[in-house]
KENU-991502 format. One record per residue (C-alpha): residue in one letter; x, y, z; residue number from 1; chain. Coordinates in nm, 2 decimals. Layout:
N
@r A&east X&north Y&up Z&k NUM&c A;
...
This chain:
323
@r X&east -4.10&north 5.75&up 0.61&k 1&c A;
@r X&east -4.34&north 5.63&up 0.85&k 2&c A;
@r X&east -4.50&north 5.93&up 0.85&k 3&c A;
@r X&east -4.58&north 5.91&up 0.48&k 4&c A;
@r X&east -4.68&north 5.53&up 0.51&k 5&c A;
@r X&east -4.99&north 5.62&up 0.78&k 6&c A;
@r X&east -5.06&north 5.89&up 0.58&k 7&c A;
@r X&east -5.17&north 5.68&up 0.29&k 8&c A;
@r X&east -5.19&north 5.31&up 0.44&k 9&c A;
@r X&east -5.50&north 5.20&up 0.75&k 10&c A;
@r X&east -5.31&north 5.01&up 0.98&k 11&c A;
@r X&east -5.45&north 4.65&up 1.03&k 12&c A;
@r X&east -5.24&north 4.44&up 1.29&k 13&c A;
@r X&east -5.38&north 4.11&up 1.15&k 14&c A;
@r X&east -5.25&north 4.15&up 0.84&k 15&c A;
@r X&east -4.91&north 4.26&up 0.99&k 16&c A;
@r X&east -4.93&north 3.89&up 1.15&k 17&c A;
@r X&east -4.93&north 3.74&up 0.83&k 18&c A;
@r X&east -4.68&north 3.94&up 0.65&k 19&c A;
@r X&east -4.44&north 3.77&up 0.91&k 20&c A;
@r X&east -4.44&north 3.40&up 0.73&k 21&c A;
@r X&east -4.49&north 3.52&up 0.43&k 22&c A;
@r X&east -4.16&north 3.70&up 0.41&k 23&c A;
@r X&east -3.95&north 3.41&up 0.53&k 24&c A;
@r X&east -4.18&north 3.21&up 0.25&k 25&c A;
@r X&east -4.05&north 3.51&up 0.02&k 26&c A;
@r X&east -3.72&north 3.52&up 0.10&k 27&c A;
@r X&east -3.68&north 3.10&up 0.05&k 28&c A;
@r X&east -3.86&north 3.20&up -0.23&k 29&c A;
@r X&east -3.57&north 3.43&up -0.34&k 30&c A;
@r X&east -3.30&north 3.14&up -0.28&k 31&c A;
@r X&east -3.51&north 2.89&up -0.50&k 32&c A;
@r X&east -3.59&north 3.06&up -0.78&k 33&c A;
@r X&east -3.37&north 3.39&up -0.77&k 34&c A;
@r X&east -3.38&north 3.78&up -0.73&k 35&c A;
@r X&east -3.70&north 3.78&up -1.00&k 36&c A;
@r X&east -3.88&north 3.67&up -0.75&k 37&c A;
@r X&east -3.83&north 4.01&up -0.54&k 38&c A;
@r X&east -3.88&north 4.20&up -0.89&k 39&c A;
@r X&east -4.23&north 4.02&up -0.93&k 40&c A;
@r X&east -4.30&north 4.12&up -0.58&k 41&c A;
@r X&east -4.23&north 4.46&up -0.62&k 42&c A;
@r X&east -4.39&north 4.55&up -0.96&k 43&c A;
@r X&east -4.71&north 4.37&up -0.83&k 44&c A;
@r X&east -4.70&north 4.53&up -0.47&k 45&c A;
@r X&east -4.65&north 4.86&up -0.68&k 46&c A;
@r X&east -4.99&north 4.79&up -0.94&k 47&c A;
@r X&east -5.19&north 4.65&up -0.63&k 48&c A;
@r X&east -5.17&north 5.00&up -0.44&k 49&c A;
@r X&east -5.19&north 5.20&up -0.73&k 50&c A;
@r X&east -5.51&north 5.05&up -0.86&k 51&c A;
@r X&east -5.67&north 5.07&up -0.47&k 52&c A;
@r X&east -5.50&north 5.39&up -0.39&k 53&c A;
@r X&east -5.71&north 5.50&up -0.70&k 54&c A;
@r X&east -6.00&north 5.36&up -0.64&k 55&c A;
@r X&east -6.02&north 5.45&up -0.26&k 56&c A;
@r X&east -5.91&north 5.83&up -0.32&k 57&c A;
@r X&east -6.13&north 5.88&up -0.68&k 58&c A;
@r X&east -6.45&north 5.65&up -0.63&k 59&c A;
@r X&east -6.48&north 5.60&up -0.21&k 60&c A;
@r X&east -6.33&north 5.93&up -0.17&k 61&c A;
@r X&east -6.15&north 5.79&up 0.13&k 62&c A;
@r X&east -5.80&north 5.90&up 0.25&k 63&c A;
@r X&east -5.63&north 5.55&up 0.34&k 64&c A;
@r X&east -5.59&north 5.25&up 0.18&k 65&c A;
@r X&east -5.61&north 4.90&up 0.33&k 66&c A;
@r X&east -5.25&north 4.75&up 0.46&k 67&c A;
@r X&east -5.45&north 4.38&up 0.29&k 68&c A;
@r X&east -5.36&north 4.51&up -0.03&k 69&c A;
@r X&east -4.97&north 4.41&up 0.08&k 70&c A;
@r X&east -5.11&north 4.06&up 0.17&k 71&c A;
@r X&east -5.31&north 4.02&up -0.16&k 72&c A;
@r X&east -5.01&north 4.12&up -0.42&k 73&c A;
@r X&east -4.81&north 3.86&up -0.19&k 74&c A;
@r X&east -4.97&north 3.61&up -0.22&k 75&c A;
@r X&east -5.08&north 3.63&up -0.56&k 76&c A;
@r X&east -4.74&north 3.65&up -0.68&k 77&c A;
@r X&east -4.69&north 3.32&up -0.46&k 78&c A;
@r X&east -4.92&north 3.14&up -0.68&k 79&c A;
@r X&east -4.66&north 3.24&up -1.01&k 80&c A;
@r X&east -4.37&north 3.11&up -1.22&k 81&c A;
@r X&east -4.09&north 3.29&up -1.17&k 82&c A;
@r X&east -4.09&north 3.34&up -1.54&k 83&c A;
@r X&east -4.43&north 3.47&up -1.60&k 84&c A;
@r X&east -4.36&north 3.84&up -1.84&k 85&c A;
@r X&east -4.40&north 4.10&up -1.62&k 86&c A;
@r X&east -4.71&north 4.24&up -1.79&k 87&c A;
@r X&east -4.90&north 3.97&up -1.80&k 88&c A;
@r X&east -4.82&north 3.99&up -1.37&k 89&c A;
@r X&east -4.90&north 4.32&up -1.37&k 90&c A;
@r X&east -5.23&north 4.34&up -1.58&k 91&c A;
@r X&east -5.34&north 4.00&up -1.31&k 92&c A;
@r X&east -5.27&north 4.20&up -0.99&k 93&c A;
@r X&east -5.48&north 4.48&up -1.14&k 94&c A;
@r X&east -5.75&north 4.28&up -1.20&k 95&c A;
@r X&east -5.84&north 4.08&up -0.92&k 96&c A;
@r X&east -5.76&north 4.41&up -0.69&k 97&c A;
@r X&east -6.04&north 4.56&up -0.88&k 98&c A;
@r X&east -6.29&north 4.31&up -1.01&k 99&c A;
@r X&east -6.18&north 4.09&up -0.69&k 100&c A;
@r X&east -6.28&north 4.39&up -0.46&k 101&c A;
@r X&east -6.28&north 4.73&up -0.50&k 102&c A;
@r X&east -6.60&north 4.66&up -0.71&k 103&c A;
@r X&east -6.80&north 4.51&up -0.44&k 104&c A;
@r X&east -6.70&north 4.85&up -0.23&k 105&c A;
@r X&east -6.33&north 4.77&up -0.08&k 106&c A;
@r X&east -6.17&north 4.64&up 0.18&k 107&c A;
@r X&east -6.39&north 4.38&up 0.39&k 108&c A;
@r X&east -6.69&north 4.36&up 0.15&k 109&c A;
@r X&east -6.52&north 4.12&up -0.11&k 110&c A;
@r X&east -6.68&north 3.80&up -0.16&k 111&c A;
@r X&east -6.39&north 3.61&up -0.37&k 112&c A;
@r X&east -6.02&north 3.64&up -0.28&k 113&c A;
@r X&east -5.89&north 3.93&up -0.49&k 114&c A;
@r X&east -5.57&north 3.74&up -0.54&k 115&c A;
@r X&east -5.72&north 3.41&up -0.67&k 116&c A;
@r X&east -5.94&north 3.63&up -0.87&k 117&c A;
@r X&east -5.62&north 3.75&up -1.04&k 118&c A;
@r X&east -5.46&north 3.45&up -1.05&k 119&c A;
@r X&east -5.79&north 3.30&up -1.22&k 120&c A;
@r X&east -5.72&north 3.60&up -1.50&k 121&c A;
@r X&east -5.44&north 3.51&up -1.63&k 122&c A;
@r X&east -5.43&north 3.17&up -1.61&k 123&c A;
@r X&east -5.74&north 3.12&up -1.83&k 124&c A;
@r X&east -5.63&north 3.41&up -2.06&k 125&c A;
@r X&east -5.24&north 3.29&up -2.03&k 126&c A;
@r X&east -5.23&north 2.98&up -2.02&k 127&c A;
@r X&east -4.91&north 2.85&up -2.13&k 128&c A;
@r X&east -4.68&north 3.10&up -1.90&k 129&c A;
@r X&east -4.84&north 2.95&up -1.63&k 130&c A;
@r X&east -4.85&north 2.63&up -1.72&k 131&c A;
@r X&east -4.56&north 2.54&up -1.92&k 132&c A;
@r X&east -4.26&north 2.73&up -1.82&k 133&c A;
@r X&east -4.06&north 2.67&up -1.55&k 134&c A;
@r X&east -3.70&north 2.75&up -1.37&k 135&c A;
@r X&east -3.48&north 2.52&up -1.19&k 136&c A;
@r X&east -3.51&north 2.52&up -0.80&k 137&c A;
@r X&east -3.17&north 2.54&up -0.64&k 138&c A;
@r X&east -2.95&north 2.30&up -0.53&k 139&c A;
@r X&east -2.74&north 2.45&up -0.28&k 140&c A;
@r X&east -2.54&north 2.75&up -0.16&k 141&c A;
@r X&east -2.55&north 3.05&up -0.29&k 142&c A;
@r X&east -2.85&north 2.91&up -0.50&k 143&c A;
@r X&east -3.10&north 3.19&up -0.63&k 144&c A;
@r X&east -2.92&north 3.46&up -0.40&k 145&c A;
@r X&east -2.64&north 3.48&up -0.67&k 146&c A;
@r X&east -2.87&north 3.48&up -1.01&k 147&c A;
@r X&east -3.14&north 3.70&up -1.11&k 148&c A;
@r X&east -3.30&north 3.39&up -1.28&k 149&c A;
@r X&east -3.21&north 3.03&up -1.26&k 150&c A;
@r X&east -3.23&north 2.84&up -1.60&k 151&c A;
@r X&east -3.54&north 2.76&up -1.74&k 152&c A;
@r X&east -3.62&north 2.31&up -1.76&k 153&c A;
@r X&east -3.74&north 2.11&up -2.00&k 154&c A;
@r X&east -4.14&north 2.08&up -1.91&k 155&c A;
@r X&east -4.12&north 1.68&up -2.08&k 156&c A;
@r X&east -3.86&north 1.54&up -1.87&k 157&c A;
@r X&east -3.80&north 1.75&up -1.58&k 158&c A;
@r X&east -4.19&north 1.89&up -1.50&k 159&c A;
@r X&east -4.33&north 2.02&up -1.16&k 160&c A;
@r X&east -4.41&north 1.71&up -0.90&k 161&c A;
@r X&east -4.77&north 1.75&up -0.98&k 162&c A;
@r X&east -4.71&north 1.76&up -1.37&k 163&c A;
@r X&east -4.49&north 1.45&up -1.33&k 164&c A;
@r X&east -4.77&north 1.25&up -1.14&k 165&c A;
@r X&east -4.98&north 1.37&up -1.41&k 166&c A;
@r X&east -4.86&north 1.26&up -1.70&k 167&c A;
@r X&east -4.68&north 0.96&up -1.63&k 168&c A;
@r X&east -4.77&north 0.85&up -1.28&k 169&c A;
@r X&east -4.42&north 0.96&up -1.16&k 170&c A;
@r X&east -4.37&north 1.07&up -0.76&k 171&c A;
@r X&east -4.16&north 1.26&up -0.67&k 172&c A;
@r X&east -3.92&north 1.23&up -0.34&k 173&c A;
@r X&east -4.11&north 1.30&up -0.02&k 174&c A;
@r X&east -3.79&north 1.47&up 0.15&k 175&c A;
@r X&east -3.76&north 1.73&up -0.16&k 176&c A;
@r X&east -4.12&north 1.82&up -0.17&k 177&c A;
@r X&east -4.08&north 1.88&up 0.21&k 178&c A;
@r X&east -3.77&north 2.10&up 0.14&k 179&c A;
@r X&east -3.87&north 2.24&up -0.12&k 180&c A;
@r X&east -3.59&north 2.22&up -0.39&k 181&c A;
@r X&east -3.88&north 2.13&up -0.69&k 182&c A;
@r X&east -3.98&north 2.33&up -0.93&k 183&c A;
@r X&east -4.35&north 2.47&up -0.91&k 184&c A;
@r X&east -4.48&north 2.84&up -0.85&k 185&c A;
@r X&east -4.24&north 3.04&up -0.61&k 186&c A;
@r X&east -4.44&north 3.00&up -0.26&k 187&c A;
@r X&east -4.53&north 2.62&up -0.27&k 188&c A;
@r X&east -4.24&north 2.51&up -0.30&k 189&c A;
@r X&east -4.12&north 2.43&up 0.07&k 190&c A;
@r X&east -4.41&north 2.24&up 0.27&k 191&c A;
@r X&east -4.24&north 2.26&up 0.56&k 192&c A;
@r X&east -4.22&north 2.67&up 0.58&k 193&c A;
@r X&east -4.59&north 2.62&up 0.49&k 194&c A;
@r X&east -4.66&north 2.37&up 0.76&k 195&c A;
@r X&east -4.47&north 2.62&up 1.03&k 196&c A;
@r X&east -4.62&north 2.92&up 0.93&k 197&c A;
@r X&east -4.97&north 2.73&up 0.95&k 198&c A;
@r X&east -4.87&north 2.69&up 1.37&k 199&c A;
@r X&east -4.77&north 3.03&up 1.36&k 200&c A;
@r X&east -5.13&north 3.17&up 1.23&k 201&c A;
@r X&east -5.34&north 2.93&up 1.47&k 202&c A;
@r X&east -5.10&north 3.03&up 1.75&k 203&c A;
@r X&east -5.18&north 3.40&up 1.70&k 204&c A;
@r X&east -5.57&north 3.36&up 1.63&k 205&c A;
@r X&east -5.54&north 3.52&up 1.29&k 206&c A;
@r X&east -5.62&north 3.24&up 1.08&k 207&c A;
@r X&east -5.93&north 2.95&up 1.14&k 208&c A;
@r X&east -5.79&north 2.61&up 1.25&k 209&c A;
@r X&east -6.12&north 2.44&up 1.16&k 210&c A;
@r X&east -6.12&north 2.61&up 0.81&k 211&c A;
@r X&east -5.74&north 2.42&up 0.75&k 212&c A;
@r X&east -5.87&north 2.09&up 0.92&k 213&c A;
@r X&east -6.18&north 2.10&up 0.70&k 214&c A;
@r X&east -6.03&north 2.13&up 0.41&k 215&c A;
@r X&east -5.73&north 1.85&up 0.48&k 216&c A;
@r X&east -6.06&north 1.62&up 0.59&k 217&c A;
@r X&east -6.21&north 1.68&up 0.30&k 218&c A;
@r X&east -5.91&north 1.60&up 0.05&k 219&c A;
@r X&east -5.81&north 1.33&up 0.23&k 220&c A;
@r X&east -6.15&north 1.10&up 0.26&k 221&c A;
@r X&east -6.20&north 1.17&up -0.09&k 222&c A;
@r X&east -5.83&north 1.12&up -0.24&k 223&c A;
@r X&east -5.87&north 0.80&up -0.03&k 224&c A;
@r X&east -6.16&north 0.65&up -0.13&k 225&c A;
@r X&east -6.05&north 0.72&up -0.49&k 226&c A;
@r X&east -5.72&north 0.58&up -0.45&k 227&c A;
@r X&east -5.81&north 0.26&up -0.31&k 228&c A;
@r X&east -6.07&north 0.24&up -0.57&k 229&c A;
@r X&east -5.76&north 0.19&up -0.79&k 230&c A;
@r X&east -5.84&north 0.55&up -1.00&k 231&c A;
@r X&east -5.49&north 0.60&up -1.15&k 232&c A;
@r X&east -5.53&north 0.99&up -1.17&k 233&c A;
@r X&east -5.55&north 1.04&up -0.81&k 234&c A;
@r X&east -5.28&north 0.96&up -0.58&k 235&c A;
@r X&east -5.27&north 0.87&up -0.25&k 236&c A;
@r X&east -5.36&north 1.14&up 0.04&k 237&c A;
@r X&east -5.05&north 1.24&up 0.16&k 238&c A;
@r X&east -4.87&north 1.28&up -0.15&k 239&c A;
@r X&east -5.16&north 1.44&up -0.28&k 240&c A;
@r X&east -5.11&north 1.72&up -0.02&k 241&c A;
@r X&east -4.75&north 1.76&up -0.07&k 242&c A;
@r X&east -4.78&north 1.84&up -0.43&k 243&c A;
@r X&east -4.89&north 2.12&up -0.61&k 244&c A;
@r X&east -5.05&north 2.47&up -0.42&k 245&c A;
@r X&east -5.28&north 2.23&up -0.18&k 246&c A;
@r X&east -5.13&north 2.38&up 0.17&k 247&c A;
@r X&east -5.04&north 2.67&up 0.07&k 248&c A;
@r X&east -5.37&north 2.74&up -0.04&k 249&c A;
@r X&east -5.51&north 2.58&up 0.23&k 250&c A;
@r X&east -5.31&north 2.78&up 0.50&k 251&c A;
@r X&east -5.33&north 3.13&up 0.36&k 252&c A;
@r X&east -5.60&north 3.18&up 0.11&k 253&c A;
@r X&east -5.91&north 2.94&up 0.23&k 254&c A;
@r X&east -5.86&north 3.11&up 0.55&k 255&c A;
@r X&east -5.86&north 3.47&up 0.42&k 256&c A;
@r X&east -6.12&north 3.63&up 0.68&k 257&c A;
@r X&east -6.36&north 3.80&up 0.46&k 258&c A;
@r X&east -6.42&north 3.59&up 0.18&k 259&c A;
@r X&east -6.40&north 3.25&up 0.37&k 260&c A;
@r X&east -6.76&north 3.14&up 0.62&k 261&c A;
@r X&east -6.72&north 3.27&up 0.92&k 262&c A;
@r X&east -6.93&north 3.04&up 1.16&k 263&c A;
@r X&east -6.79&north 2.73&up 1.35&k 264&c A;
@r X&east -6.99&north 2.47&up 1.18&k 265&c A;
@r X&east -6.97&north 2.68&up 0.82&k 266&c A;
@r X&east -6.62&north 2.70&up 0.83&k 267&c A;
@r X&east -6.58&north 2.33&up 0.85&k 268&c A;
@r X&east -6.80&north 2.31&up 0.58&k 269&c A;
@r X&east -6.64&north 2.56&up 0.40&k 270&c A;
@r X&east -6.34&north 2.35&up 0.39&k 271&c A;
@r X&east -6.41&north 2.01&up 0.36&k 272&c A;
@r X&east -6.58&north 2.17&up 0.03&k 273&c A;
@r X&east -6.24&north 2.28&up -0.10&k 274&c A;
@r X&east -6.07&north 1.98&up 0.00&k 275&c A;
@r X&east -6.33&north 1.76&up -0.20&k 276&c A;
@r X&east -6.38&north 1.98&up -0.53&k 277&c A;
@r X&east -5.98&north 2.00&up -0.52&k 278&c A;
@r X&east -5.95&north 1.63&up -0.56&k 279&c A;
@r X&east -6.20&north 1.65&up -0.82&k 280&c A;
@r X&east -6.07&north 1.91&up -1.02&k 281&c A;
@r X&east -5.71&north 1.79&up -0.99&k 282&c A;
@r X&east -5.85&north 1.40&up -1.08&k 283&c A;
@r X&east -6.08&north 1.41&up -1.36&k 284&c A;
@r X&east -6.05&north 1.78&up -1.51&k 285&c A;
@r X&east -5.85&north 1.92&up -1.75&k 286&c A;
@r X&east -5.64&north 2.15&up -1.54&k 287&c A;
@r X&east -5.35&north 1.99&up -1.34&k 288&c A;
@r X&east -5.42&north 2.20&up -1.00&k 289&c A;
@r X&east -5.74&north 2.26&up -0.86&k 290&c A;
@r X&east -5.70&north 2.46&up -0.53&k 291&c A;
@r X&east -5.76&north 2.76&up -0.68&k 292&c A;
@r X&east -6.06&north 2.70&up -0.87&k 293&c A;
@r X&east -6.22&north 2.51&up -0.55&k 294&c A;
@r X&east -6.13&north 2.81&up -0.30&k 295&c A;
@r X&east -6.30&north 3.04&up -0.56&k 296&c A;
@r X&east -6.63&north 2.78&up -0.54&k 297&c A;
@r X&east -6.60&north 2.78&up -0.14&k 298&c A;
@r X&east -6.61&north 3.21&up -0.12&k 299&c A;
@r X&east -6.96&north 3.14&up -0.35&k 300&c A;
@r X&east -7.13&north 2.91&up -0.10&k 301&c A;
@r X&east -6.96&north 3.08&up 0.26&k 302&c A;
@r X&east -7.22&north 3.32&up 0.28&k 303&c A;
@r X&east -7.51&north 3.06&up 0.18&k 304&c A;
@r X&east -7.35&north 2.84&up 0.42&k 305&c A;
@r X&east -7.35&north 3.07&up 0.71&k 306&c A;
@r X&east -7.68&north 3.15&up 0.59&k 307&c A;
@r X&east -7.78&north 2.84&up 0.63&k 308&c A;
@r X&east -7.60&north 2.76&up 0.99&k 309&c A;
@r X&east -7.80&north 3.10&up 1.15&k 310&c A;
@r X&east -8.16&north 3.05&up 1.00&k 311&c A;
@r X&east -8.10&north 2.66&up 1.15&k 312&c A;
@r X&east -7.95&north 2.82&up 1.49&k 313&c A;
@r X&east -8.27&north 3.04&up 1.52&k 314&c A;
@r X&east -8.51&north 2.82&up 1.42&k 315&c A;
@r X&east -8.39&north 2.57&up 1.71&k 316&c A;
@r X&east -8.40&north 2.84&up 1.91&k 317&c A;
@r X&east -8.73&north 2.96&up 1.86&k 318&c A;
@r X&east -8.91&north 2.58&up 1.87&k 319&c A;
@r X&east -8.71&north 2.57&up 2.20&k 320&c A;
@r X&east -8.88&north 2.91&up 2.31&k 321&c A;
@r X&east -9.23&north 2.79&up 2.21&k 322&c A;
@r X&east -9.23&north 2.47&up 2.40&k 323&c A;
C-alpha cells in the first residue's frame, strides 16, 4: 500500500503537517454532525485526485500528483453543510481543483485557493444548500458517532450563530461557540480546536504568524470602529471572530503558501486586507459570511503587493547605493 501511494502521490512534508489538525478538526467534525461528514470527505478526496491525477498524467504528462490535493478536498469540505447533495460536493471539488489550479499549470503556480475557488462555485450557483439547510450539532455522548446524519433545524428559529446575529441581533453563548456545539459548516464549529491547531502551525513554521495577526488586526480595528459607531449590523470584535468561518479561514486558508503574499511586510498587508473586506462583506452585503469572498480578493492583490514591497526594497536600495 505504501508502495502504490508514492507511486502516484509527491511527497510534501508540509502538507503532512497540516493534515495533523485537520483530522482531529475532522474527526470532532464527525461527533458534531455525524458519519456524513466522513462520506463527504471521502467522495470529495476521491473527485479531487481524480480530476488532478488526470490532469497531471494527460495535460503535464507528469507521473505524480501533489499530496496538497488531500489538503484542498479537506478543507473545502470544511467550509460545507453536512447536508449539501453529494453532487452538488462533487461537481465544487472538481471545479476549483481545475479552474482553481490545474489551469494556471498545477501545483505551486495557483493564484486563488483551489478550495475557496470551489466553495465560491457552488455557493453562487447553489445557493440555498449552502445557505439554508442545516443539522443539529450534538449534545453529548455518543453524539454524531452513532448517526449517519443528525436531524435537520428549523433555519427561522434555530439558525447558525452568524445567521441569528443577522437577522435579529441575537448572540449566541460564548462558551458554545468556543466548544463548538452550534450549528454552521462542519470545520468551524469548534474555535477552540481552531485556536490550538493555529499554535500548532506557527510552532512548526508551516503557516505565517503575521499573515493570522494581520488579518485579526484588520477585523478587529474595523468591527470596532463600526461597533462603537453604533452600526447595528456589525457586532462587536470578539464575537465577530467567534462566529461564522472567520478563524478557520484565517488559520488555514489565508495562510495557504502559494496563493497568500509571501513577504514580511506583504503578508501583513495581505491580512489586514481580509480582515477589513471581511467586516465589510459580512456588515453591509448581501451574503451573511464574507471570509471567503475577502481571501479570494487578498490572493488577487498578494502578488501586486509583494510587487510592490520589492520594487520599494530596491529602489531604497539603489538611492542608498548612489549616495
Amino acid at each position: 500500500m505504501k508502495e502504490l501511494y508514492g507511486k502516484y502521490f509527491m511527497k510534501q512534508k508540509m502538507m503532512r503537517t497540516v493534515l495533523i489538525p485537520l483530522c482531529v478538526i475532522a474527526l470532532y467534525a464527525i461527533y458534531t454532525f455525524g458519519w456524513r461528514v466522513l462520506a463527504l470527505l471521502l467522495l470529495n478526496l476521491i473527485a479531487a485526485v481524480v480530476v488532478e491525477y488526470v490532469c497531471e498524467r494527460k495535460i503535464f504528462n507528469k507521473k505524480k500528483i501533489s499530496e496538497a490535493v488531500i489538503i484542498t478536498s479537506i478543507l473545502y469540505t470544511m467550509t460545507l453543510p453536512v447536508s449539501l447533495p453529494f453532487w452538488i460536493s462533487a461537481a465544487g471539488i472538481a471545479f476549483g481543483v481545475f479552474f482553481g489550479k490545474m489551469v494556471f499549470g498545477g501545483f505551486g503556480k495557483n493564484v486563488f485557493n483551489p478550495a475557496l475557488v470551489g466553495r465560491a462555485f457552488i455557493y453562487i450557483n447553489f445557493a440555498n444548500p449552502l445557505t439554508i439547510f442545516w443539522n443539529e450539532a450534538a449534545q453529548g455522548l455518543p453524539g454524531g458517532f452513532g448517526a449517519y446524519i443528525l436531524p435537520h433545524i428549523d433555519a427561522v428559529t434555530t439558525a447558525t450563530p452568524m445567521l441569528l446575529f443577522r437577522n435579529g441581533g441575537e448572540l449566541t453563548d460564548l462558551v458554545n461557540l468556543l466548544i463548538g456545539n452550534v450549528p454552521g459548516v462542519i470545520g468551524e464549529t469548534s474555535k477552540i480546536l481552531i485556536l490550538i491547531s493555529a499554535v500548532y502551525l506557527i510552532y512548526k513554521k508551516v503557516a505565517s504568524w503575521e499573515i493570522m495577526a494581520g488579518t485579526v488586526l484588520g477585523f478587529a480595528a474595523l468591527s470596532s470602529v463600526f461597533y462603537f459607531m453604533g452600526v447595528e449590523s456589525v457586532p462587536n470584535p470578539i464575537y465577530g471572530m467567534l462566529i461564522g468561518g472567520f478563524l478557520f479561514g484565517t488559520v488555514f486558508m489565508a495562510t495557504d503558501p502559494i496563493s497568500a503574499a509571501k513577504t514580511v511586510p506583504g503578508k501583513w498587508m495581505y491580512g489586514i486586507i481580509i480582515g477589513v473586506v471581511t467586516v465589510i462583506i459580512r456588515g453591509f452585503a448581501l451574503f451573511s459570511g464574507g471570509m471567503m469572498f475577502a481571501i479570494l480578493m487578498g490572493n488577487l492583490f498578494a502578488p501586486i503587493i509583494d510587487y510592490a514591497v520589492k520594487q520599494r526594497a530596491a529602489n531604497k536600495k539603489a538611492k542608498e547605493a548612489a549616495v
